[in-house]
MOPAC internal coordinates of N, CA, C and O (Angstrom, degrees):
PM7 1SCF
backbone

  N    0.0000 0     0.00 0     0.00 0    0    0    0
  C    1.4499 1     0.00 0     0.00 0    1    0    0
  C    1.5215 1   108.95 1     0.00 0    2    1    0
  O    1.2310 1   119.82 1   -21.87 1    3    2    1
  N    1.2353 1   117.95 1   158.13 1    3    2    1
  C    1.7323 1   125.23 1  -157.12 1    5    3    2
  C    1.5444 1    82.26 1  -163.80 1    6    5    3
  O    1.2310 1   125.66 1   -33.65 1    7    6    5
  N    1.3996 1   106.73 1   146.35 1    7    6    5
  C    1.5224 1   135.66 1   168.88 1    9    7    6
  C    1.4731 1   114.97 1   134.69 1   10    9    7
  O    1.2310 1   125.22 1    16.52 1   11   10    9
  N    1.2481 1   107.57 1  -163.48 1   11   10    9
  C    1.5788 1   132.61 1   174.73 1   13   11   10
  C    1.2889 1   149.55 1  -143.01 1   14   13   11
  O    1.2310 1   109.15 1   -48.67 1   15   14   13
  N    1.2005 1   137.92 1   131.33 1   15   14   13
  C    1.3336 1   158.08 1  -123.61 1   17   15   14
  C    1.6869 1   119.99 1  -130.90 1   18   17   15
  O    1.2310 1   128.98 1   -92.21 1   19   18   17
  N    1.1687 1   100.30 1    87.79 1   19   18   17
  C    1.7790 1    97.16 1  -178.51 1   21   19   18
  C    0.6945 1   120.26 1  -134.42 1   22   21   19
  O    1.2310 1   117.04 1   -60.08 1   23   22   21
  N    2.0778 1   123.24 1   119.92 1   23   22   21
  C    1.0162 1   131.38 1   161.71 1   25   23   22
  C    1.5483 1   131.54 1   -92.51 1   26   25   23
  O    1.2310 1   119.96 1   -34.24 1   27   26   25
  N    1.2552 1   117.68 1   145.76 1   27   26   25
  C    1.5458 1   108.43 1  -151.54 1   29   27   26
  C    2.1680 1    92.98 1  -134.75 1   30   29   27
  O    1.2310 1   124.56 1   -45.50 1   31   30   29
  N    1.4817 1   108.85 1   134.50 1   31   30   29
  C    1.1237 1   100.83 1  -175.97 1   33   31   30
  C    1.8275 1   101.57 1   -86.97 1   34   33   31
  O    1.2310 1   117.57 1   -43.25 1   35   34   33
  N    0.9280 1   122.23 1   136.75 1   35   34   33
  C    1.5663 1   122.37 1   152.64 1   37   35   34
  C    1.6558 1   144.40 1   -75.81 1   38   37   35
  O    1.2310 1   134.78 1   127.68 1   39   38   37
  N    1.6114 1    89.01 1   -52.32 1   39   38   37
  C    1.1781 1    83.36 1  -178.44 1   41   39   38
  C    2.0516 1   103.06 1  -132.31 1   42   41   39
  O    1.2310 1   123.49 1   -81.96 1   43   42   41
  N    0.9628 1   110.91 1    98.04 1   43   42   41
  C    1.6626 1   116.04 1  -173.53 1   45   43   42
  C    1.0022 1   110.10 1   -52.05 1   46   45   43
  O    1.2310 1   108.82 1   133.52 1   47   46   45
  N    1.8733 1   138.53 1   -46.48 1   47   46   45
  C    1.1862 1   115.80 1   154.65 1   49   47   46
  C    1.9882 1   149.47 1   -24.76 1   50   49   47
  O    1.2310 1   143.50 1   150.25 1   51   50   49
  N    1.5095 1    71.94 1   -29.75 1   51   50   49
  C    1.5632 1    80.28 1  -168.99 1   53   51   50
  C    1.2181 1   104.51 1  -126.14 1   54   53   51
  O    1.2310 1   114.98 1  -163.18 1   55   54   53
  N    1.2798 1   127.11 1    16.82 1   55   54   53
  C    1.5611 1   131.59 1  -178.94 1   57   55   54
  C    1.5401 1   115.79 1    40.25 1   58   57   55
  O    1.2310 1   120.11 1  -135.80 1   59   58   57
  N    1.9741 1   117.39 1    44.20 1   59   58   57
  C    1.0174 1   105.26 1   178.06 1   61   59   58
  C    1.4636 1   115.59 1  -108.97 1   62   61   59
  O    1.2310 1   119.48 1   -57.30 1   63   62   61
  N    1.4414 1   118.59 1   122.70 1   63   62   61
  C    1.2316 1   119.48 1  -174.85 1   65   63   62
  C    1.4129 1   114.87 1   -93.06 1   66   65   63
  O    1.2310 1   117.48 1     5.46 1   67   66   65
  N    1.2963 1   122.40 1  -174.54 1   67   66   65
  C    1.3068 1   146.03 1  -167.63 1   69   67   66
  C    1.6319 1   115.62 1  -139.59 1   70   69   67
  O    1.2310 1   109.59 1   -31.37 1   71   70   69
  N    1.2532 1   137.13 1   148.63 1   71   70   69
  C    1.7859 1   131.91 1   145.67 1   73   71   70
  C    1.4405 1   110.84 1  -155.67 1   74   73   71
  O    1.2310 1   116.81 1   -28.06 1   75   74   73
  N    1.3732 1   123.68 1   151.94 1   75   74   73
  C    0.9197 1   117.69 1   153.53 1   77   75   74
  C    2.0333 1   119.55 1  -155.72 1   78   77   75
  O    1.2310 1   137.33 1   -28.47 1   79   78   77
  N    0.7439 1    84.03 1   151.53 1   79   78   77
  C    1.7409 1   100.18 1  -176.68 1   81   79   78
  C    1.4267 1   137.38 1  -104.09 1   82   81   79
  O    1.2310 1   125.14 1   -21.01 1   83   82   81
  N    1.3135 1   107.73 1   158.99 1   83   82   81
  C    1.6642 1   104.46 1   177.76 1   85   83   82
  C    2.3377 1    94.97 1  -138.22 1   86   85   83
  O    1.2310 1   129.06 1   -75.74 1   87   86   85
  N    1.1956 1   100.15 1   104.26 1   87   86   85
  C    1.6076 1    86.35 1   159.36 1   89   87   86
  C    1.5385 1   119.92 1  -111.25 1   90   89   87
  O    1.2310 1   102.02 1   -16.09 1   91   90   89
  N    0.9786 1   150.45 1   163.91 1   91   90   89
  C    1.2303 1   149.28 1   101.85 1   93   91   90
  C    1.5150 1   144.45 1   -84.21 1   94   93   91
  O    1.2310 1   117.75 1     2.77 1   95   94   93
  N    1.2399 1   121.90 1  -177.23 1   95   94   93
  C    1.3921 1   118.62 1   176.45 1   97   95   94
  C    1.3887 1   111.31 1  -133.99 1   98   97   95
  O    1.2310 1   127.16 1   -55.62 1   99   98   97
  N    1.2249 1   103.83 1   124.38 1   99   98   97
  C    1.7928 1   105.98 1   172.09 1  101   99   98
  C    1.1775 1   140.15 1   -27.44 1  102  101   99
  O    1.2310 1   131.80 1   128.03 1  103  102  101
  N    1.3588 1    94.82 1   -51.97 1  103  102  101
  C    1.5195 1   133.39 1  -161.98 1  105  103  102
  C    1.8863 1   107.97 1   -64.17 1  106  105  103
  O    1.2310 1   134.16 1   142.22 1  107  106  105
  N    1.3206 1    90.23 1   -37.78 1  107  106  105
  C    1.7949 1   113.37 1  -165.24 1  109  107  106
  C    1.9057 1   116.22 1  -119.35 1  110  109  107
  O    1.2310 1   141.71 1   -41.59 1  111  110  109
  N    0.6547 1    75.47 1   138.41 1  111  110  109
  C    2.0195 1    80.38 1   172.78 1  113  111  110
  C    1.6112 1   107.32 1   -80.44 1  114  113  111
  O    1.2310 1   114.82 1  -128.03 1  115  114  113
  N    1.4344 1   127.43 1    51.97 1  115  114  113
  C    1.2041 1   111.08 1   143.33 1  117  115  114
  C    1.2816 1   104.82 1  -148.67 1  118  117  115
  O    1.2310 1   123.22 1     3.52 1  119  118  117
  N    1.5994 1   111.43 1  -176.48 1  119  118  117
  C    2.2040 1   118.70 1   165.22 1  121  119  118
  C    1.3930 1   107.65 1  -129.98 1  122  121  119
  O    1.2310 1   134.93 1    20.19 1  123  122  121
  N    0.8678 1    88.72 1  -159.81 1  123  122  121
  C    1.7120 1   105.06 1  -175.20 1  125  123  122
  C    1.7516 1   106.08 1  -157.19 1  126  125  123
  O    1.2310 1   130.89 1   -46.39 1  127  126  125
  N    1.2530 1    96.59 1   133.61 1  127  126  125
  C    1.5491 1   142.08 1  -169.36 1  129  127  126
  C    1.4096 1    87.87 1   -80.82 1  130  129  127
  O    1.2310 1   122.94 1   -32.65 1  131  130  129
  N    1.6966 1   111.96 1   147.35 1  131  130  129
  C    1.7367 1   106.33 1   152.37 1  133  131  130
  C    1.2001 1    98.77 1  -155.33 1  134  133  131
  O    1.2310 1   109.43 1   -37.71 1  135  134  133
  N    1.6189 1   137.42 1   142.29 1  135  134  133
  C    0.9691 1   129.35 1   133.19 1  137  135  134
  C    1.4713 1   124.89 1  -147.34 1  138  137  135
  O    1.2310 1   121.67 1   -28.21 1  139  138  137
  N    1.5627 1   114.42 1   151.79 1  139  138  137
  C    1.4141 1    98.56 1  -169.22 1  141  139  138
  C    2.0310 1    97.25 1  -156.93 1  142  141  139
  O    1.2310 1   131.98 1    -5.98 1  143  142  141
  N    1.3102 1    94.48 1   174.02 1  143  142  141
  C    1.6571 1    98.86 1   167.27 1  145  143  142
  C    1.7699 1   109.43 1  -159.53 1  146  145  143
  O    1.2310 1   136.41 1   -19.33 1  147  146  145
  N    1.4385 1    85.84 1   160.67 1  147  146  145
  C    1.5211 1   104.31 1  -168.86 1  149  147  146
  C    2.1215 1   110.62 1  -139.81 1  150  149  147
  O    1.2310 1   144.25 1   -34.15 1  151  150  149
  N    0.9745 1    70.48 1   145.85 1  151  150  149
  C    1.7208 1    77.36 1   169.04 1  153  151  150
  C    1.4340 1   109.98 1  -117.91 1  154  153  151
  O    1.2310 1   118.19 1   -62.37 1  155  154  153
  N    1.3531 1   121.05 1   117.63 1  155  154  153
  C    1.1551 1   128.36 1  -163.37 1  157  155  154
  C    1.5947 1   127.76 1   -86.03 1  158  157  155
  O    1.2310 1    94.36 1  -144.71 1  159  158  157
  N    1.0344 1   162.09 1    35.29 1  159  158  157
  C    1.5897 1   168.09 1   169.35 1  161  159  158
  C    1.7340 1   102.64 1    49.98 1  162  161  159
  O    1.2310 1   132.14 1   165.67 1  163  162  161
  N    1.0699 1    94.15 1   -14.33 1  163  162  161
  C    1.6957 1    92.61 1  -169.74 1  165  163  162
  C    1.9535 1   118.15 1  -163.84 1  166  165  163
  O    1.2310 1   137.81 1     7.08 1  167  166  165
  N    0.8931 1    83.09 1  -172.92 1  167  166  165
  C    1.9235 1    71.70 1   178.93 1  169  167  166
  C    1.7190 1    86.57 1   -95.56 1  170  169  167
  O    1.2310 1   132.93 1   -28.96 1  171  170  169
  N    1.9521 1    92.61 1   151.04 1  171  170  169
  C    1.2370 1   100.61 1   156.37 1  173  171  170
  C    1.3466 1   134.61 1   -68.87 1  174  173  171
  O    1.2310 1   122.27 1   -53.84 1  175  174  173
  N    1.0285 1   113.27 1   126.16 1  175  174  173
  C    1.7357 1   107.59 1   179.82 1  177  175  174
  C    1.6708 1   108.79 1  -122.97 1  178  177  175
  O    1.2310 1   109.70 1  -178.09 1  179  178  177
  N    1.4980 1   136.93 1     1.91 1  179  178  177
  C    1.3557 1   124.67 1   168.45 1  181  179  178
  C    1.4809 1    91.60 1  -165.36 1  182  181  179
  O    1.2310 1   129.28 1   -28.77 1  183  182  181
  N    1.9187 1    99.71 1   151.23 1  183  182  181
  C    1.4829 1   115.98 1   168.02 1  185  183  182
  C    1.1020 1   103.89 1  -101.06 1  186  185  183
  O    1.2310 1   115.08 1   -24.93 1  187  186  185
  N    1.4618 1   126.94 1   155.07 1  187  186  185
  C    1.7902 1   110.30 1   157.20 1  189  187  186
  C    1.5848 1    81.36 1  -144.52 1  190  189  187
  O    1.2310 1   122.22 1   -30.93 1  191  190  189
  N    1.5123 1   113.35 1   149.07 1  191  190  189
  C    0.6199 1   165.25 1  -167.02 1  193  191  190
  C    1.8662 1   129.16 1  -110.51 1  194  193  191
  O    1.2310 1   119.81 1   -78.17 1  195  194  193
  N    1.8832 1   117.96 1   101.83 1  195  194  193
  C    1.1957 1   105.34 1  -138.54 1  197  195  194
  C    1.7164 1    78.05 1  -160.90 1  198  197  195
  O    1.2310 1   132.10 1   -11.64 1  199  198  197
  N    1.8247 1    94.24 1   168.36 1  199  198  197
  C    1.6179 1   107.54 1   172.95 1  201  199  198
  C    1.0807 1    88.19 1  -111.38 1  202  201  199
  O    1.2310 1   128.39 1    -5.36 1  203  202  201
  N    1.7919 1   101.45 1   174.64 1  203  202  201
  C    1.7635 1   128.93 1  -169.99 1  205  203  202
  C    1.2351 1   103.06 1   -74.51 1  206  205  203
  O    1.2310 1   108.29 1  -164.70 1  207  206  205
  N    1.2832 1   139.48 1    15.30 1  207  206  205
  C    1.5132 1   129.65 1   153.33 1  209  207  206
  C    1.2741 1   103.07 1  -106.18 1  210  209  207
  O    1.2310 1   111.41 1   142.57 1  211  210  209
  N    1.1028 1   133.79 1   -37.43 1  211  210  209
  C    1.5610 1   131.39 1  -147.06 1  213  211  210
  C    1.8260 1   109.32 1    96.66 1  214  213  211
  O    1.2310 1   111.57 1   135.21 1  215  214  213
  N    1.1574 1   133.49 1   -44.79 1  215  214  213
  C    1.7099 1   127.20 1  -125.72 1  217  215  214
  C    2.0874 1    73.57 1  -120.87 1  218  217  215
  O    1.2310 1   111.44 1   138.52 1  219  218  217
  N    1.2236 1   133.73 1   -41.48 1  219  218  217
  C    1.4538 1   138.41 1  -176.64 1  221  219  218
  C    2.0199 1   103.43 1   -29.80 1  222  221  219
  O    1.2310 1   118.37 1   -49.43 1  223  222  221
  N    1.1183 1   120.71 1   130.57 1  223  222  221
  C    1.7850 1   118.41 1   174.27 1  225  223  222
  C    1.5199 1   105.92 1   -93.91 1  226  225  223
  O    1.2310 1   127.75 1   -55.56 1  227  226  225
  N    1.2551 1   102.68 1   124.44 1  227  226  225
  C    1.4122 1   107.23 1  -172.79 1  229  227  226
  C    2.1562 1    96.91 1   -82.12 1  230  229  227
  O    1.2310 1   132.84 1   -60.00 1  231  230  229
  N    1.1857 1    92.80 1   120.00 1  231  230  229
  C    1.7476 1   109.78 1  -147.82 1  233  231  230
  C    1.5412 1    96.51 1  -109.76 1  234  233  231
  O    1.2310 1   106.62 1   172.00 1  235  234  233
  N    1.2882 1   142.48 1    -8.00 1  235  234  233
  C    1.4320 1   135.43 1   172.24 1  237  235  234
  C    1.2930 1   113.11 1  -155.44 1  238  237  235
  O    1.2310 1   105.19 1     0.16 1  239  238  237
  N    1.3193 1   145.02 1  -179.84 1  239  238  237
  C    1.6599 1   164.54 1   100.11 1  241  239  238
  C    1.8369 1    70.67 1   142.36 1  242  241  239
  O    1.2310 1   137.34 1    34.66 1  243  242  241
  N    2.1417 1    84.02 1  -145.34 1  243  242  241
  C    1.7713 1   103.28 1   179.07 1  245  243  242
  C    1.1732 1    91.71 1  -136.38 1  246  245  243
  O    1.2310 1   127.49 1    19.64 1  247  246  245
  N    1.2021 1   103.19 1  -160.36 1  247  246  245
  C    1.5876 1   152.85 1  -146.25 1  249  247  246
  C    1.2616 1   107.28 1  -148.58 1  250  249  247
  O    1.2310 1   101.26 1   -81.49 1  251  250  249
  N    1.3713 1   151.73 1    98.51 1  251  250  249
  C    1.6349 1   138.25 1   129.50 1  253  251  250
  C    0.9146 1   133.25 1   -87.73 1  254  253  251
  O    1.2310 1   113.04 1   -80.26 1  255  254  253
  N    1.6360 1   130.75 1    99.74 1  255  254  253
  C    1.4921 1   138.75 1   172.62 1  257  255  254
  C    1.4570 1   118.02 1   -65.98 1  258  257  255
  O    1.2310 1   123.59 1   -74.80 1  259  258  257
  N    1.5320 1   110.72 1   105.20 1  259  258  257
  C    1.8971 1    90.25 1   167.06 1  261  259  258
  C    1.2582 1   125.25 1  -115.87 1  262  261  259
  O    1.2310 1   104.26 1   -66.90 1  263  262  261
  N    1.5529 1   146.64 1   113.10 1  263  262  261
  C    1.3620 1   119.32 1  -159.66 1  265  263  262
  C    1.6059 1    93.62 1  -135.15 1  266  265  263
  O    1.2310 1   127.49 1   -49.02 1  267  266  265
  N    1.2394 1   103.19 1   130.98 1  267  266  265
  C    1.4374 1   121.39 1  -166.25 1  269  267  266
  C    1.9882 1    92.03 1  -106.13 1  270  269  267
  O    1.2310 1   123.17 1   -13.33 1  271  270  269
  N    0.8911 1   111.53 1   166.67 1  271  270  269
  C    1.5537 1   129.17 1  -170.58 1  273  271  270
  C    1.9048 1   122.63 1   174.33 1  274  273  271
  O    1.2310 1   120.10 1   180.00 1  275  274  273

């Protein structure tokens, strides 16, 4: 999988965020669309980063975090 991932805060009062995405896959002729929002209970303070089981080893490419403030 190949693409990108951005979440964007809106409104800091209210901890309501925003993201949305574009991935694809090499391998295959299609991507995937994403978008969504949340209002958060609290300020964000960490991402982590994980597969749809939890227990899967993330085994190749990277990761780039950028968070501007």
């Amino acid at each position: 999988m190949h693409g990108s991932i951005s979440f964007n805060l809106l409104n800091s009062s209210t901890n309501y965020w925003t993201g949305q995405g574009i991935l694809g896959d090499s391998s295959q002729a299609y991507a995937f669309f994403a978008g969504a929002s949340v209002t958060l209970p609290g300020t964000l303070d960490r991402v982590r980063i994980t597969t749809v089981n939890g227990t899967d080893a993330f085994d190749s490419g990277s990761i780039n975090i950028l968070m501007e403030g």
